[in-house]
N, C-alpha and C positions, 0 to 999 in steps of 0.2 A: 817405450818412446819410439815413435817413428821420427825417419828423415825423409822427408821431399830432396830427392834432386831433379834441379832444371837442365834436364840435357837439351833442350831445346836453343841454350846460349852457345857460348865458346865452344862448350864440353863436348857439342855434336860433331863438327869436326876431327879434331881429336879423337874423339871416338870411335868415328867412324874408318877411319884410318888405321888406328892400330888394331881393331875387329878384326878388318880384313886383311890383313897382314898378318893374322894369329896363324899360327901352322893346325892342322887338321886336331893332331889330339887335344888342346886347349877347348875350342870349340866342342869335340864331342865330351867333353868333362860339362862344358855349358848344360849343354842338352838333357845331360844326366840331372844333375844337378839342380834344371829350374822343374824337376818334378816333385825330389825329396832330398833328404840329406840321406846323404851315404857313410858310411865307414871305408877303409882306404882297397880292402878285398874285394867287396862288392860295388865299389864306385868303377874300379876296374873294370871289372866284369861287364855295369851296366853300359859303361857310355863305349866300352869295346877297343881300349887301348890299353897294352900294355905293363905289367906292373911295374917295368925298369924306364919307362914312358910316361910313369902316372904323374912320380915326382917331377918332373921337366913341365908337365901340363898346368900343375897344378901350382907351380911357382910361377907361371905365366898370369894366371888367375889372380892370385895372391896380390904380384906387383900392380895390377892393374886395379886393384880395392875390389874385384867382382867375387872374391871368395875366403870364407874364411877356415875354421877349423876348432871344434871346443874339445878340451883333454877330457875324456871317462875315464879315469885308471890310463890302463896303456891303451889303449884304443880314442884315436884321433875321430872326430865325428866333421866333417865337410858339409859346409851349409854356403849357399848364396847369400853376399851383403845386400842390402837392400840398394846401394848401385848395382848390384850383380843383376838383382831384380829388375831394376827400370831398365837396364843397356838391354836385358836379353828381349822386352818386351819393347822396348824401341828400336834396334837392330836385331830381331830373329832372323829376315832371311841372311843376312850377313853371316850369320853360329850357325845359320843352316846347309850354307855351300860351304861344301866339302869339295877339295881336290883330287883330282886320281893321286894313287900312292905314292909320296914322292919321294920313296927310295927307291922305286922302277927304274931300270935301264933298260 
């Protein structure tokens, strides 16, 4: 079963607001994520944020409906909802800037 979402109504504001206000690792979890599903080791690794960072990112995702997760055994599998699909394909360059590091001083 597919879902069409209309981000082109309300939801595009919205949207676009809380994209870019997403902190850097959120977005690089996107980026991982609208390639293939990951496991929580190697999602790490791909999108290049930290594994004590992954969880904070990935609960960003989560609240936002753009990501889910299906149980194997012990091993958590991360996939993009089909909203995860349309936002990252309607606002990509939004998941694409990235800020300089913003724990620099």
């Amino acid at each position: 079963m597919s879902i069409d979402f209309e981000i082109e109504g309300t939801l595009q504001p919205y949207l676009e607001k809380m994209i870019s206000n997403l902190p850097n690792g959120p977005k690089l979890v996107m980026q991982a994520l609208s390639k293939k599903d990951y496991n929580k080791e190697d999602l790490s690794l791909k999108a290049r944020v930290r594994r004590g960072e992954l969880n904070f990112a990935v609960c960003w995702l989560e609240a936002l409906g753009f990501a889910e997760f299906n149980s194997s055994g012990r091993q958590k599998l991360y996939s993009l909802t089909p909203l995860g699909l349309a936002a990252f394909e309607k606002f990509n360059e939004l998941f694409m800037d990235i800020t300089e590091d913003e724990d620099a001083d």
